[in-house]
C-alpha positions in Angstrom: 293.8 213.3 124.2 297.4 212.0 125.8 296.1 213.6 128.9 292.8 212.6 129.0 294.1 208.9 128.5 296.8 209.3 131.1 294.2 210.2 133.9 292.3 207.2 133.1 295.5 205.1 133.6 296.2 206.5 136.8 292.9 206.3 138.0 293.1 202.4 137.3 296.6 202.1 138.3 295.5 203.4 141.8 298.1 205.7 141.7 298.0 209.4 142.8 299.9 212.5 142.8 301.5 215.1 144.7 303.3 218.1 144.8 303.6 219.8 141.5 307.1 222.0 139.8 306.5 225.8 141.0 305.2 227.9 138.3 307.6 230.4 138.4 310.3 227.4 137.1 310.5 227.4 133.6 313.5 225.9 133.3 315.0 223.0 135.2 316.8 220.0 135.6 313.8 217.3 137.0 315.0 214.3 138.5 313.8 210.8 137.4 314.0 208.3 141.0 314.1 205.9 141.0 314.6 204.2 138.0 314.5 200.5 138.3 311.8 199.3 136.2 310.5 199.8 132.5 306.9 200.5 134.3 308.8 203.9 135.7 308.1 205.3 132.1 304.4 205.1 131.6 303.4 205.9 134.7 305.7 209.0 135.3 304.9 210.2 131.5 301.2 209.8 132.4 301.7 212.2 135.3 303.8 214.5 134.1 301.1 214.6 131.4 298.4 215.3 134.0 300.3 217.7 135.2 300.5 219.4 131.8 304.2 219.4 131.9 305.7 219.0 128.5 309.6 217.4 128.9 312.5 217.0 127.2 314.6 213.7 127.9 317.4 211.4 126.2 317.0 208.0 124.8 319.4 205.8 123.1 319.0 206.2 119.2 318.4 202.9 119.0 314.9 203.6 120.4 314.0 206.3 117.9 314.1 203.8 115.1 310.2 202.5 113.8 307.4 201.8 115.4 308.2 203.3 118.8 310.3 206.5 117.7 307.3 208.5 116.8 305.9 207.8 120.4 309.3 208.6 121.8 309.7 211.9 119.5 305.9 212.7 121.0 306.6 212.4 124.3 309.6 214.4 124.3 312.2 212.2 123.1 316.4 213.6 121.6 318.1 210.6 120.5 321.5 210.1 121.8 324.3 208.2 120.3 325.8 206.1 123.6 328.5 204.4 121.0 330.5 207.8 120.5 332.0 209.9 123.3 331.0 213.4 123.3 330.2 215.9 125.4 326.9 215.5 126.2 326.9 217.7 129.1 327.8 221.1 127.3 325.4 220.1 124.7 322.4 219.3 127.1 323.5 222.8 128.7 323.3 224.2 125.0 319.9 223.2 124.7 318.7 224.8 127.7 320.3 227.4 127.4 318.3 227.9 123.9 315.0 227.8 125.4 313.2 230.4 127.3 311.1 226.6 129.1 312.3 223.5 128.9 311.8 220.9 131.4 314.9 217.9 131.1 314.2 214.7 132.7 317.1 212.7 133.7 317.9 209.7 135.7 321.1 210.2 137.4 321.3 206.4 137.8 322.0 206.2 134.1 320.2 202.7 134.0 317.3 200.2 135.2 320.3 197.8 136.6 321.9 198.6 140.3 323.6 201.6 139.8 326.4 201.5 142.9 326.7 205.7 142.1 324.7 208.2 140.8 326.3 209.5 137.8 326.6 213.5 138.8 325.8 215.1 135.2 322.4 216.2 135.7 324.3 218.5 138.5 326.5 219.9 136.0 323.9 220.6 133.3 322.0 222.0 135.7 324.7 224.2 136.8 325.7 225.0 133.8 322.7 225.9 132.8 321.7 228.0 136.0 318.7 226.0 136.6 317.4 224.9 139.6 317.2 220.6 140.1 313.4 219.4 140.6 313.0 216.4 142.5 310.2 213.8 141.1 309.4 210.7 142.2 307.6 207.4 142.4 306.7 205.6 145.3 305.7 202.2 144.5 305.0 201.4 148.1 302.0 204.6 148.2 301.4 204.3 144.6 302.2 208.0 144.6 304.3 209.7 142.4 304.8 213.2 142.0 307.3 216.1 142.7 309.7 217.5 145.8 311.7 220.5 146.6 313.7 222.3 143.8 317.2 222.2 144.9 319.4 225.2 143.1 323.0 223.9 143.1 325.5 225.6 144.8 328.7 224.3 143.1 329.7 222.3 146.5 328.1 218.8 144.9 328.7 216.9 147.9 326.6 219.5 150.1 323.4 219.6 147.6 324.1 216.3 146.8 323.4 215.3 150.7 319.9 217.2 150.4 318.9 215.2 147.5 319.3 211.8 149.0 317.6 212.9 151.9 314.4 213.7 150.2 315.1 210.2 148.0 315.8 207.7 151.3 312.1 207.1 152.4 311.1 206.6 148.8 310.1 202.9 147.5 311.1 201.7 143.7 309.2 198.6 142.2 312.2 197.1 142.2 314.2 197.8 146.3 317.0 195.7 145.3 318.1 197.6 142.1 318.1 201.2 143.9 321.5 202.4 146.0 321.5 206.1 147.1 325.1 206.3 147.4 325.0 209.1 145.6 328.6 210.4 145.4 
């Protein structure tokens, strides 16, 4: 039903989509940029749901709480606790590693606010993890969002991370002003 109601909102959004995550990925690491605007989430759950991808992805716990969490829990939501420190790289990479598919959305700019650097954890899940890092997107400028090159990590972060703000620079969030692609 979720994907039935998603292609209609594309439709009337005008947006379309390209690319798609190779079948033979299972597993990965799939990039959320940019991430500037609360209208980011709809439309990039609506695709992914076209796309019959089903995701994993964190939210503050906050979030989880009534009437939302059950949407949030639906569309893939694991509640994270921002007010403790922990180590929530090993445990993303425990979760992966659990799972013969999972799909793990993150937005390495952490926020909806200008983000002066990328944080780099996605890179180290998905290296610890041994999963390659897909590279989504929405284009507010084409009204396209959809999916780039896979990008297995190498260990040299600077190197791969180079690639991936290549593929990002010609790409337009809603909001310009909030996006910086210094990555490292």
């Amino acid at each position: 039903m979720l994907r039935f109601i998603s292609k209609i909102y594309i439709k009337l959004a005008g947006w379309k989509i390209a690319g798609a995550i190779p079948p033979e990925i299972k597993k990965c690491v799939l990039l959320a940029v940019p991430h500037t605007s609360n209208y980011d989430f709809p439309i990039a759950i609506a695709i992914l749901r076209i796309m019959n991808v089903k995701i994993k992805y964190l939210i503050k716990k906050e979030w989880m709480k009534f009437p939302l969490g059950w949407f949030f829990k639906y569309t893939g939501a694991i509640a994270v606790d921002r007010s403790k420190s922990n180590n929530l790289i090993a445990a993303i990479v425990d979760i992966m590693n659990q799972r013969d598919e999972i799909v793990m959305v993150i937005p390495p700019e952490g926020t909806r606010k200008l983000a002066r650097k990328w944080k780099t954890g996605f890179y180290y899940v998905a290296l610890g993890a041994k999963v390659p890092i897909v590279l989504s997107y929405l284009d507010y400028e084409k009204k396209t969002g959809g999916f780039g090159p896979a990008i297995y990590p190498t260990g040299n972060l600077v190197e791969d991370m180079h690639q991936i703000r290549d593929f990002y620079k010609d790409k337009v969030p809603r909001h310009p002003e909030k996006v910086s692609l210094d990555i490292i």
